[in-house]
DRENPA-3360 file (N, C-alpha, C; in nm, 2 decimals, always signed):
BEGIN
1 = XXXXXXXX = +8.57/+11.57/+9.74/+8.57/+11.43/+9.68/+8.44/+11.36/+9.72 ~ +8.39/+11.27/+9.62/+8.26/+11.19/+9.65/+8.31/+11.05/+9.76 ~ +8.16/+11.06/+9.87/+8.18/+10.94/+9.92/+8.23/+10.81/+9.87 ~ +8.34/+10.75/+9.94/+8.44/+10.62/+9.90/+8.35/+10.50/+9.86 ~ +8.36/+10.44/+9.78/+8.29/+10.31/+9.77/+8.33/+10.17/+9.94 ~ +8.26/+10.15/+9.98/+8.28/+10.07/+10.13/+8.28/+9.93/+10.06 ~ +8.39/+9.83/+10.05/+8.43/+9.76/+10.01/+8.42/+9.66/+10.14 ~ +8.35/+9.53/+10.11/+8.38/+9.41/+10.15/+8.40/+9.31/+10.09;
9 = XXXXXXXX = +8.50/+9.25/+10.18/+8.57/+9.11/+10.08/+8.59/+8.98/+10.19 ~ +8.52/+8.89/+10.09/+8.52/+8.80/+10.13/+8.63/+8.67/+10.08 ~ +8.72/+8.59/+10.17/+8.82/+8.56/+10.10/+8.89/+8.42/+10.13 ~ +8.94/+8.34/+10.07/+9.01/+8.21/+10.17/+9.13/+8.20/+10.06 ~ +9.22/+8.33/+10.03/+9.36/+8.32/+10.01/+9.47/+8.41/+10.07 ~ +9.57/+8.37/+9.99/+9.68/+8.47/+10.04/+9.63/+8.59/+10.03 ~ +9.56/+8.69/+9.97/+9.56/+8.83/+9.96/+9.65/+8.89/+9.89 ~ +9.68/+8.85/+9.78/+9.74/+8.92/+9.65/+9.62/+9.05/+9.65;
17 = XXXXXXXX = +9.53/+9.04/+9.60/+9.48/+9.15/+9.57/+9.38/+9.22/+9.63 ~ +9.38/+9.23/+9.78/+9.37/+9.26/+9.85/+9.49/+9.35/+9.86 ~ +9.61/+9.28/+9.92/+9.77/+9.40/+9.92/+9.72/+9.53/+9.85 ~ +9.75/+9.43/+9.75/+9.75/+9.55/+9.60/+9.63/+9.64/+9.60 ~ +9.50/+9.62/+9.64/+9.42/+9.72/+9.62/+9.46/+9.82/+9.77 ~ +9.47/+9.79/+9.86/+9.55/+9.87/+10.00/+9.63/+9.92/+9.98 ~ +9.75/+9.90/+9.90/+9.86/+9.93/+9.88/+9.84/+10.08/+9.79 ~ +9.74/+10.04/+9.71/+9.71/+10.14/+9.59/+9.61/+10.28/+9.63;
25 = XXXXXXXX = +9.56/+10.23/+9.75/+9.50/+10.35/+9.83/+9.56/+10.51/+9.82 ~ +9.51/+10.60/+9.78/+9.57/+10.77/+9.75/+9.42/+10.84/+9.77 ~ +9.46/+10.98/+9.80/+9.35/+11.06/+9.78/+9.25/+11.10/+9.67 ~ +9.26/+11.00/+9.56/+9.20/+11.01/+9.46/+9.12/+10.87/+9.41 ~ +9.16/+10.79/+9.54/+9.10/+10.61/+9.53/+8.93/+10.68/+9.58 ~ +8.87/+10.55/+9.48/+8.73/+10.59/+9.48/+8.67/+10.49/+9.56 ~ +8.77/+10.44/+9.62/+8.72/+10.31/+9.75/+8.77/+10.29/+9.90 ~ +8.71/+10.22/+9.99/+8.78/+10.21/+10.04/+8.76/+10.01/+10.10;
33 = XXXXXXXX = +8.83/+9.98/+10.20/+8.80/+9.87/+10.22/+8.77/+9.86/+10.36 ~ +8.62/+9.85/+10.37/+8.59/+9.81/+10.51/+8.59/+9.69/+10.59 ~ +8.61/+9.61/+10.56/+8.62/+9.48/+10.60/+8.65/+9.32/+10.51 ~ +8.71/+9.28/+10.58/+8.72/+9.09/+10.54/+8.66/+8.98/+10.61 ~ +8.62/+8.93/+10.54/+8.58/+8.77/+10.59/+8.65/+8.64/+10.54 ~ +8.67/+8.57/+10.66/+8.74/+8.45/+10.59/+8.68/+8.33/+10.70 ~ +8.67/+8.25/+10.61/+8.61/+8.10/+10.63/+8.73/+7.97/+10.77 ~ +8.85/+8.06/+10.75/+9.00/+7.95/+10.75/+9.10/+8.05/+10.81;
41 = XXXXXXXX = +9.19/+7.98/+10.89/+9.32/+8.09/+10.89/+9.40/+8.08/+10.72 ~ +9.39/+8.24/+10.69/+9.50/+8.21/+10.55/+9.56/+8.36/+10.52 ~ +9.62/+8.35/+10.44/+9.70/+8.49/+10.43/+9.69/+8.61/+10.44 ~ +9.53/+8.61/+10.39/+9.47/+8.77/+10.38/+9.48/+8.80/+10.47 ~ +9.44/+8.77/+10.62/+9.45/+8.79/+10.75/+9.55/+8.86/+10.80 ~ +9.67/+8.84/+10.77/+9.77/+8.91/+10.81/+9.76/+9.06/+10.73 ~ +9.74/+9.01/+10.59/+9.73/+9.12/+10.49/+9.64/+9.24/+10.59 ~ +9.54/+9.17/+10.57/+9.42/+9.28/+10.63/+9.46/+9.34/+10.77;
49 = XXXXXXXX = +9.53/+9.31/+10.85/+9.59/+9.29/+11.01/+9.72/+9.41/+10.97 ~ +9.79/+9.40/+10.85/+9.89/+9.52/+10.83/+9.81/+9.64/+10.77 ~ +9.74/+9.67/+10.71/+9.70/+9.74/+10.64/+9.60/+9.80/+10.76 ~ +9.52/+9.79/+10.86/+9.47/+9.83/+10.95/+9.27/+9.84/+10.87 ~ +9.28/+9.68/+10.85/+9.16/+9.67/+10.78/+9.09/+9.59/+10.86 ~ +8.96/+9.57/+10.92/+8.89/+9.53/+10.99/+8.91/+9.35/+10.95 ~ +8.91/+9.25/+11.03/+8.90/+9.10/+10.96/+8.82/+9.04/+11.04 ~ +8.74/+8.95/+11.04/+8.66/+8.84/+11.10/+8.65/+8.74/+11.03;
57 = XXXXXXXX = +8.71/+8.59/+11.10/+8.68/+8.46/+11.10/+8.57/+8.45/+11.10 ~ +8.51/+8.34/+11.00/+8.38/+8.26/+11.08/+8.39/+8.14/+11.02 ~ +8.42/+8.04/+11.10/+8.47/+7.95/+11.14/+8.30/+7.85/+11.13 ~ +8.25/+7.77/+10.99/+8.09/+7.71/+10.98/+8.07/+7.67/+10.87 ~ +8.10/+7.52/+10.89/+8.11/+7.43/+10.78/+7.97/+7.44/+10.68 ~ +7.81/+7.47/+10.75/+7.72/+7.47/+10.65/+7.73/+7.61/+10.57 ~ +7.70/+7.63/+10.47/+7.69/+7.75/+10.38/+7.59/+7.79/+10.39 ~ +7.48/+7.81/+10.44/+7.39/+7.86/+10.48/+7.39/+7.93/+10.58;
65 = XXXXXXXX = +7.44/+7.91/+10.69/+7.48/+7.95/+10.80/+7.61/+8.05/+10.81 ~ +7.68/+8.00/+10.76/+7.79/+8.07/+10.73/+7.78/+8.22/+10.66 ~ +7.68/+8.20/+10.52/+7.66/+8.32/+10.45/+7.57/+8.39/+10.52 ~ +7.44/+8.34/+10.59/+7.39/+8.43/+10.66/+7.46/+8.56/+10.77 ~ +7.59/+8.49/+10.82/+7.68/+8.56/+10.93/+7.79/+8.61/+10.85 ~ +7.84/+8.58/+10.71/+7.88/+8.67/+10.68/+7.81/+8.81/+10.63 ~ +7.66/+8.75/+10.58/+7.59/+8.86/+10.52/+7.53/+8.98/+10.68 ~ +7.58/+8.96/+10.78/+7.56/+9.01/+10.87/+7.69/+9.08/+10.92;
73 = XXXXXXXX = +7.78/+9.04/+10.91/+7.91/+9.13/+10.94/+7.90/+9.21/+10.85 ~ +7.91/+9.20/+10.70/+7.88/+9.29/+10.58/+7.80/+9.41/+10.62 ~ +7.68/+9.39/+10.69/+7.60/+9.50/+10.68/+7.66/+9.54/+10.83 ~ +7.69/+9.52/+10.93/+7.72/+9.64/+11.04/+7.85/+9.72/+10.97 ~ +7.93/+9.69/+10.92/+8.04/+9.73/+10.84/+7.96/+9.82/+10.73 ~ +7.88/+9.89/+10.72/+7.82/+9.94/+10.61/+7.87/+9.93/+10.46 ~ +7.86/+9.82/+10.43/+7.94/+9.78/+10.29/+7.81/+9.84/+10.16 ~ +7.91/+9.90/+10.07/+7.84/+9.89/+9.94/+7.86/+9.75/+9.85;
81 = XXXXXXXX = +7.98/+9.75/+9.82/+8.00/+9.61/+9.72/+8.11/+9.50/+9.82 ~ +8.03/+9.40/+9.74/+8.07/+9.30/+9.80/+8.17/+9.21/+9.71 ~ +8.31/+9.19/+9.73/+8.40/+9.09/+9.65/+8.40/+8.96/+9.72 ~ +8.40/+8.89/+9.64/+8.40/+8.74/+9.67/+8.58/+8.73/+9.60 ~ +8.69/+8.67/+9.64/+8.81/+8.58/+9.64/+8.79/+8.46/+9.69 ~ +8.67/+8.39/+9.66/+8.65/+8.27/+9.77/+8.64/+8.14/+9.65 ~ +8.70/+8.03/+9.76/+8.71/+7.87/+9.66/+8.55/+7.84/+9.71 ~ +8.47/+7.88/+9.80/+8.35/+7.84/+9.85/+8.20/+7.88/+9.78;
89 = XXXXXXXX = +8.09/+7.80/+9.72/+8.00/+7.86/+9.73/+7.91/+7.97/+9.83 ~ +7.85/+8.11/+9.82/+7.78/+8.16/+9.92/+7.65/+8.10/+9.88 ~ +7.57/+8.15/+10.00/+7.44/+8.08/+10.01/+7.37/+8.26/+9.94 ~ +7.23/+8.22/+9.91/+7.15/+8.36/+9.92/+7.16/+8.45/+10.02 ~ +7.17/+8.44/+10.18/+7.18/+8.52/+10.26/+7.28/+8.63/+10.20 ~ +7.35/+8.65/+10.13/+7.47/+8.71/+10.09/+7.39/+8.80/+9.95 ~ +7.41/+8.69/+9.84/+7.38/+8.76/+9.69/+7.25/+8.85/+9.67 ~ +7.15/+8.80/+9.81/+7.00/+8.88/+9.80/+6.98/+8.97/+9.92;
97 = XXXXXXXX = +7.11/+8.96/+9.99/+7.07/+9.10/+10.11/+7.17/+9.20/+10.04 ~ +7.25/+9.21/+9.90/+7.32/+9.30/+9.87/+7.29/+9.29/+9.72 ~ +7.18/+9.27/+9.65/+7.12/+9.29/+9.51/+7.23/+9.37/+9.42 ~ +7.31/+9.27/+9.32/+7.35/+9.38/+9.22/+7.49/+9.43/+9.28 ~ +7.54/+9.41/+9.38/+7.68/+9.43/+9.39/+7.75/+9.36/+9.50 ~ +7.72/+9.21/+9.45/+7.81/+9.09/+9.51/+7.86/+9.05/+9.36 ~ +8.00/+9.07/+9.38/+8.08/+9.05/+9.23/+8.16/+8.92/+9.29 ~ +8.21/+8.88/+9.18/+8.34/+8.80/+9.18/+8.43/+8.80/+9.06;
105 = XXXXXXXX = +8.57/+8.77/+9.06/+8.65/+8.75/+8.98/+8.69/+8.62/+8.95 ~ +8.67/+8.63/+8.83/+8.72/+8.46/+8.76/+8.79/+8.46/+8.63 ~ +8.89/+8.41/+8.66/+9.02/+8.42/+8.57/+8.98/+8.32/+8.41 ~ +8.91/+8.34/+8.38/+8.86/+8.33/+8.21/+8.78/+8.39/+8.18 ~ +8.77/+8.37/+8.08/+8.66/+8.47/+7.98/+8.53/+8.38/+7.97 ~ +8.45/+8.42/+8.08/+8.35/+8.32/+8.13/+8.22/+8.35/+7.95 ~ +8.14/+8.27/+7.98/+8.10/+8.14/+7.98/+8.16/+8.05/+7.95 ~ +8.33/+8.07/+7.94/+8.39/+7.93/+7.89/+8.49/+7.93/+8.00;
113 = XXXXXXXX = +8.53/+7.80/+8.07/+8.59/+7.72/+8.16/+8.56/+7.79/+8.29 ~ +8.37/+7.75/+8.33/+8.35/+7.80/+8.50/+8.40/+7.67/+8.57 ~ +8.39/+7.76/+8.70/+8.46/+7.67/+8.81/+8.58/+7.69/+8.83 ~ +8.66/+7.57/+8.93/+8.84/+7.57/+8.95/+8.86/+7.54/+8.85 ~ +9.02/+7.59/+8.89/+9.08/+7.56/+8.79/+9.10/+7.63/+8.67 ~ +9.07/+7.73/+8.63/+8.95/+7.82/+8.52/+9.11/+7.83/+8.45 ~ +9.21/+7.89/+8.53/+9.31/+8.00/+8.43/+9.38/+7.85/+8.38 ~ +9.40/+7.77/+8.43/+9.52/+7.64/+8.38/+9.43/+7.56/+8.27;
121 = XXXXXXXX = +9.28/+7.52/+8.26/+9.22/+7.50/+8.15/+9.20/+7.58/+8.05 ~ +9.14/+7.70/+8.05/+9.17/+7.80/+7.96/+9.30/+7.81/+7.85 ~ +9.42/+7.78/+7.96/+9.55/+7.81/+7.88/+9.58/+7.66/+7.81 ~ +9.57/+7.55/+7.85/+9.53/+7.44/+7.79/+9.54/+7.45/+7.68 ~ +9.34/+7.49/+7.67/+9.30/+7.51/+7.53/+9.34/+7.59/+7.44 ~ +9.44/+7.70/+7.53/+9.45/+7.83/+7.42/+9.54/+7.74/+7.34 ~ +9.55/+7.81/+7.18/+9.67/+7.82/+7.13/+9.81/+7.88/+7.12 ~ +9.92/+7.82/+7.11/+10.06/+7.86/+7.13/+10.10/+7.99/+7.08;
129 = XXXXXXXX = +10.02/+8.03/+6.97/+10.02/+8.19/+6.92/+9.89/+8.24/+6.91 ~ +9.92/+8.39/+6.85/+9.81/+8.46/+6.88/+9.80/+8.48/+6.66 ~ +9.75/+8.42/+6.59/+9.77/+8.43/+6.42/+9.63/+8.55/+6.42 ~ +9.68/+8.68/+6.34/+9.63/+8.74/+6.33/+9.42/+8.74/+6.32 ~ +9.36/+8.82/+6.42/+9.23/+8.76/+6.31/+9.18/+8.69/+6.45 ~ +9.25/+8.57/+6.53/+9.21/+8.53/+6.55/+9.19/+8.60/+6.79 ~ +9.06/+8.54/+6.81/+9.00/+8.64/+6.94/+9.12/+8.55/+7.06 ~ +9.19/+8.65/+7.12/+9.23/+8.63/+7.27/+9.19/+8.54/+7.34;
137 = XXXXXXXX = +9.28/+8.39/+7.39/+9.16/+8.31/+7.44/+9.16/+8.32/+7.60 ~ +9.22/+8.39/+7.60/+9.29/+8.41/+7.79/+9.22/+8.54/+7.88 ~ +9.21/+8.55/+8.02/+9.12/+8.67/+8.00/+9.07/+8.65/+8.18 ~ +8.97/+8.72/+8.20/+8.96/+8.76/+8.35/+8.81/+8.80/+8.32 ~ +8.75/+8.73/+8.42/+8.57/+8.78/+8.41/+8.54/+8.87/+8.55 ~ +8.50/+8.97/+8.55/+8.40/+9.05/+8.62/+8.26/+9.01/+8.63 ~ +8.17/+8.97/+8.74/+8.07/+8.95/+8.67/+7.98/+8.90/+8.84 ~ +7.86/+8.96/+8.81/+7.73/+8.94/+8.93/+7.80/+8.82/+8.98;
145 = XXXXXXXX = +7.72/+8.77/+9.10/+7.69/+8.63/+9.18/+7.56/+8.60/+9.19 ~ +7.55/+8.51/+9.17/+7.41/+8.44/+9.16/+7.43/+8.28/+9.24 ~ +7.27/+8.22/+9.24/+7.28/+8.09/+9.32/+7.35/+8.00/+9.21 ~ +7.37/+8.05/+9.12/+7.42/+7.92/+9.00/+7.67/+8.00/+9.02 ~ +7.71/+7.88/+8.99/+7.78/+7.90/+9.00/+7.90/+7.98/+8.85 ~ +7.92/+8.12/+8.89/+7.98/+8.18/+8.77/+7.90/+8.18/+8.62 ~ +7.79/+8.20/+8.68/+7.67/+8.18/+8.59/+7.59/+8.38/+8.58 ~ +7.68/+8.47/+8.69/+7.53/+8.60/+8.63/+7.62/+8.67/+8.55;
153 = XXXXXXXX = +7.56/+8.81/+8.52/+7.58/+8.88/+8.45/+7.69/+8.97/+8.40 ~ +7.77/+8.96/+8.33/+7.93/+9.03/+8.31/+7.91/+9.16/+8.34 ~ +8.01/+9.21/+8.41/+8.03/+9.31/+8.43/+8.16/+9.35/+8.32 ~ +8.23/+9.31/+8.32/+8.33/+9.36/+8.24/+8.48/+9.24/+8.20 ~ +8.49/+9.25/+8.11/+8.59/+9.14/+8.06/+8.73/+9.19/+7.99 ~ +8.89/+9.11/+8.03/+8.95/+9.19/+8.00/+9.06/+9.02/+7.89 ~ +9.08/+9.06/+7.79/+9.16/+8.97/+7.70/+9.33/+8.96/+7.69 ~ +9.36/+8.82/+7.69/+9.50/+8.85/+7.66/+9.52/+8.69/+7.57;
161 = XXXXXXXX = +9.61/+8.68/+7.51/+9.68/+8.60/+7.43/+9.80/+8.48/+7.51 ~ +9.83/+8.39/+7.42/+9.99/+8.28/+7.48/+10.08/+8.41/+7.44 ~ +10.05/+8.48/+7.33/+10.16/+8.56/+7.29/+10.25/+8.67/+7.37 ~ +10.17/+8.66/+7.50/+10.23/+8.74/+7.59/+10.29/+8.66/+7.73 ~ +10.20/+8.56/+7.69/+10.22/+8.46/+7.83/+10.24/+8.29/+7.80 ~ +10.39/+8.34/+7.76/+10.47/+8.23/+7.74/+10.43/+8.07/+7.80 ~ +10.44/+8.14/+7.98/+10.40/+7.98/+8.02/+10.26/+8.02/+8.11 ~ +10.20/+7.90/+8.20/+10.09/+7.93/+8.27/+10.12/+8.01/+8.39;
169 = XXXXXXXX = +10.27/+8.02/+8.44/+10.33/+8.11/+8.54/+10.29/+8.30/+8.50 ~ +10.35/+8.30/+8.42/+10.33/+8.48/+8.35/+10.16/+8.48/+8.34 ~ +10.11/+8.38/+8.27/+9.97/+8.41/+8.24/+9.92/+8.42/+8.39 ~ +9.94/+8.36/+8.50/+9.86/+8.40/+8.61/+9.91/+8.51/+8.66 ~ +10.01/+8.62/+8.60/+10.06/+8.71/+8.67/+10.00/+8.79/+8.62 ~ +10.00/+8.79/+8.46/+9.87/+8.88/+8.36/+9.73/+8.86/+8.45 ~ +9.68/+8.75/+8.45/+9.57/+8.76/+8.48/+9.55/+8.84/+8.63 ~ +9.68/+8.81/+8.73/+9.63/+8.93/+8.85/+9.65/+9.05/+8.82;
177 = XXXXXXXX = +9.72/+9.11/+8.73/+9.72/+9.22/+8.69/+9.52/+9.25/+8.62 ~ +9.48/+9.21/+8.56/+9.37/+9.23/+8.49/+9.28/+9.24/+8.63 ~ +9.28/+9.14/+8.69/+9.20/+9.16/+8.84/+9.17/+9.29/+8.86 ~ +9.28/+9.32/+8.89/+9.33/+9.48/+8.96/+9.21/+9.57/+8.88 ~ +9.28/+9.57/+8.71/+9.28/+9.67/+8.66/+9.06/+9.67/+8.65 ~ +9.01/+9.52/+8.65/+8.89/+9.55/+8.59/+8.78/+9.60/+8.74 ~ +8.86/+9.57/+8.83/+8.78/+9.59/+8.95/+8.78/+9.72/+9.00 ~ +8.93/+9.77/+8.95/+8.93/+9.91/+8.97/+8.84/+10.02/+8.89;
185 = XXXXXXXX = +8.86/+9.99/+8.73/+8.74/+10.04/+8.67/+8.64/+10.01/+8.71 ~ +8.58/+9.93/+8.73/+8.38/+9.92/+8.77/+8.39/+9.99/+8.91 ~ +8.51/+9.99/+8.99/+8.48/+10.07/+9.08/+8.47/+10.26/+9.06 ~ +8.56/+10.28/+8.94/+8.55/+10.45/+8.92/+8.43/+10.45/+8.84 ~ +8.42/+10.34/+8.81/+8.29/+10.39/+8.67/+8.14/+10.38/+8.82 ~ +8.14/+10.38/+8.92/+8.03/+10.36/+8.98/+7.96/+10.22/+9.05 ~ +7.93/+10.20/+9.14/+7.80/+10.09/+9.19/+7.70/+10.12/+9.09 ~ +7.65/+9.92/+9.06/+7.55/+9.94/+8.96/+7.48/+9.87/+9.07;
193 = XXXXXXXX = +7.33/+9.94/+9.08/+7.24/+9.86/+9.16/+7.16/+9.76/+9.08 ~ +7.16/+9.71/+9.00/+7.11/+9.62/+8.93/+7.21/+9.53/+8.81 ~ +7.22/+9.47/+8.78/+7.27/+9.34/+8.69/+7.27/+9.43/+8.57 ~ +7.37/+9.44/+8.47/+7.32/+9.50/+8.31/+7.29/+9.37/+8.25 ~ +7.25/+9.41/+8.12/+7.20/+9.33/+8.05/+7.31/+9.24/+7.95 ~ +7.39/+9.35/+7.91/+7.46/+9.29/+7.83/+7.65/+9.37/+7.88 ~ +7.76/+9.26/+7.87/+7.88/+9.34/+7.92/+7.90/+9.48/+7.89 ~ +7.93/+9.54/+7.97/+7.95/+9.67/+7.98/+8.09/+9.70/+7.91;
201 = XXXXXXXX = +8.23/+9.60/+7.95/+8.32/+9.63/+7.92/+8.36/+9.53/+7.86 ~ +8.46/+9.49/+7.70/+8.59/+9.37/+7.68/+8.69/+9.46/+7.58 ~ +8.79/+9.47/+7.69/+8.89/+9.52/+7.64/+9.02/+9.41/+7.57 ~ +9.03/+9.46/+7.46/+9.14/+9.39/+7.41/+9.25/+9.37/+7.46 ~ +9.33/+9.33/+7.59/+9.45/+9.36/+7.65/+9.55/+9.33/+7.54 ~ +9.54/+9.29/+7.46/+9.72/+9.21/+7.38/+9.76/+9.34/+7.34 ~ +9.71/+9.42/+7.31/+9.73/+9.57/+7.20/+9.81/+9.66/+7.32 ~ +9.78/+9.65/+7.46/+9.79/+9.75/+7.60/+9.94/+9.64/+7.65;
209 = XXXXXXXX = +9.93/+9.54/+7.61/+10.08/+9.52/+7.69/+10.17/+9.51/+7.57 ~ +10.28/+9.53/+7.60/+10.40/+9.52/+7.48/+10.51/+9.42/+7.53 ~ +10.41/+9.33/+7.55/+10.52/+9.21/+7.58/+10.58/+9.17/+7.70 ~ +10.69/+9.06/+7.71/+10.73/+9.07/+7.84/+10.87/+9.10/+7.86 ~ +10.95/+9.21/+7.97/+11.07/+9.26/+7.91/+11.16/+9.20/+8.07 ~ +11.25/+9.14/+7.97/+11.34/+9.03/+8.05/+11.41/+9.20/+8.20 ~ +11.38/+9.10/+8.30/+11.52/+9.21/+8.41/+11.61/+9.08/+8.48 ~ +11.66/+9.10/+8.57/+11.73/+9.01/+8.65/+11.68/+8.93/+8.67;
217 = XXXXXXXX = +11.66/+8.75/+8.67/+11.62/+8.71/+8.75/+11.49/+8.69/+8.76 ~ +11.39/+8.81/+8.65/+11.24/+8.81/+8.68/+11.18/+8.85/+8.53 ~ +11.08/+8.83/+8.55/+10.97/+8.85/+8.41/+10.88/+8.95/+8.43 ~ +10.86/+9.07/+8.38/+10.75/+9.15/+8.41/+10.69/+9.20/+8.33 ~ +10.55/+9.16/+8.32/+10.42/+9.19/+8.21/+10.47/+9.37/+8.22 ~ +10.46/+9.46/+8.14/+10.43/+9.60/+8.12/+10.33/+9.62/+7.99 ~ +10.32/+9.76/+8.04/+10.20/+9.82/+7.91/+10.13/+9.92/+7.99 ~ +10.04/+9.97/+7.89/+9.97/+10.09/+7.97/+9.88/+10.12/+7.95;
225 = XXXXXXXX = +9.72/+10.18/+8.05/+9.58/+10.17/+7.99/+9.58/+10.27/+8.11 ~ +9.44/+10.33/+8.05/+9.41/+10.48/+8.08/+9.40/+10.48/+8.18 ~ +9.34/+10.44/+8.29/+9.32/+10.44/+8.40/+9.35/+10.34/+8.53 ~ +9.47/+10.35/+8.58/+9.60/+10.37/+8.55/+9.64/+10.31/+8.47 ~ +9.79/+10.36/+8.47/+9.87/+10.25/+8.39/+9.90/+10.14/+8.45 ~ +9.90/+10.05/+8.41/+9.97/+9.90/+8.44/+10.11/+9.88/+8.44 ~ +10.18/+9.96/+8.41/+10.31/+9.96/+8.43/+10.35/+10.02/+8.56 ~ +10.27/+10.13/+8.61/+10.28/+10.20/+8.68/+10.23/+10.09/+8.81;
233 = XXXXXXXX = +10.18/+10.02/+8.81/+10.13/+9.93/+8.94/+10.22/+9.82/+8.96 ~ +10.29/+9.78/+8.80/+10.39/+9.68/+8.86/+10.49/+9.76/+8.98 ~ +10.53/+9.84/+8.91/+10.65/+9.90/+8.96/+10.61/+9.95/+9.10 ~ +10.48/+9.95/+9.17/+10.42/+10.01/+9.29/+10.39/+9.94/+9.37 ~ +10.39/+9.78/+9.31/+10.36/+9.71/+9.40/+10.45/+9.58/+9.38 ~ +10.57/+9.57/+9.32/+10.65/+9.49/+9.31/+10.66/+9.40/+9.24 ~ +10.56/+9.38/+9.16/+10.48/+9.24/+9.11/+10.58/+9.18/+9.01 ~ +10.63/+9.07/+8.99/+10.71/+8.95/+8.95/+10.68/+8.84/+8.90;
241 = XXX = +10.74/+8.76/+8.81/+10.73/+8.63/+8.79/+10.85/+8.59/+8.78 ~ +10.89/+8.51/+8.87/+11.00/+8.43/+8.85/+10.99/+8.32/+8.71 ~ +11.09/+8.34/+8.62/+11.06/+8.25/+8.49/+11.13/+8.08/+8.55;
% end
């Protein structure tokens, strides 16, 4: 098997997807996770602390300073790509000592609604149905880091509809599901050492899920796409929405 991709992540939440990418770890994962950074005590920490994944605090209110020392734990940790989960801007010390694979995830279909807040305005604006014809307004961005904020280059984009996600609760459960699924692709598809020019990936999601199918008590997005299935990750990693 080819050398693992060395994953660093930088982060100031619970560690949803963090779990789930550890969790999902097999002899055929094309990553691994060498290390966390976190700004704050917060959940990932524990996450990272069970899973037996390296973590460091750094505790530095300037962003300058701060990205410089995280851009320095990064590199003794021999990291290839770098994930940002962070509510914080990084400084350059970070985006230009790792050229081309400091990503981040952002819960819309960027260039429309950067910044906080991204999935609850998005759904806002979406419309109540999906009327034939018309483009998915919900969705999950893959895409470079740069000094502008949620401003570089897509890596890959994944769509979904209100038609599947009744309220803003299910839609953020879709959308960690898409997390997963788009980070996991750009990871089998390779490290790109440079920015592409134009997205690489937008997958239609509304067509790949078949809705949401009532169980006890819970709501769970299913459907299925090639690499894995998405049904196959709810059920592996427990994933839920309480309606």
């Amino acid at each position: 098997m080819a050398e693992r991709t060395r994953l660093g992540i930088v982060c100031s939440s619970e560690g949803g997807v963090v779990d789930a990418l550890a969790s999902m770890r097999g002899p055929d994962t094309t990553y691994e996770i060498a290390g966390v950074v976190t700004d704050r005590g917060c959940g990932v920490e524990a996450v990272a602390t069970r899973h037996a994944i390296p973590v460091r605090r750094i505790v530095e209110p300037d962003r300058d300073r701060f990205s410089s020392r995280v851009a320095g734990v990064l590199e003794t940790e021999g990291v290839d790509v770098v994930v940002l989960l962070f509510t914080r801007l990084v400084g350059p010390a970070v985006w230009r000592d790792f050229p081309g694979v400091v990503w981040n995830l952002h819960p819309s279909l960027l260039p429309r609604h950067r910044g906080l807040g991204a999935l609850a305005r998005s759904y806002a604006d979406a419309g109540i149905a999906d009327p034939p014809g018309v483009t998915m307004p919900l969705g999950v961005t893959l895409h470079h880091v740069t000094g502008e904020t949620d401003a570089g280059a897509v890596i890959a984009q994944g769509r979904f509809g209100r038609a599947i996600a009744p309220t803003l609760e299910v839609a953020a459960h879709v959308s960690f599901l898409l997390k997963l699924a788009l980070l996991r692709e750009a990871l089998a598809d390779g490290v790109r050492d440079t920015p592409p020019a134009v997205p690489v990936t937008e997958q239609p999601w509304h067509g790949h899920f078949r809705g949401l199918v009532p169980r006890p008590g819970v709501l769970t997005a299913v459907g299925r796409w090639a690499r894995p299935p998405v049904v196959d990750w709810v059920a592996e990693l427990g994933v839920a929405v309480t309606p």
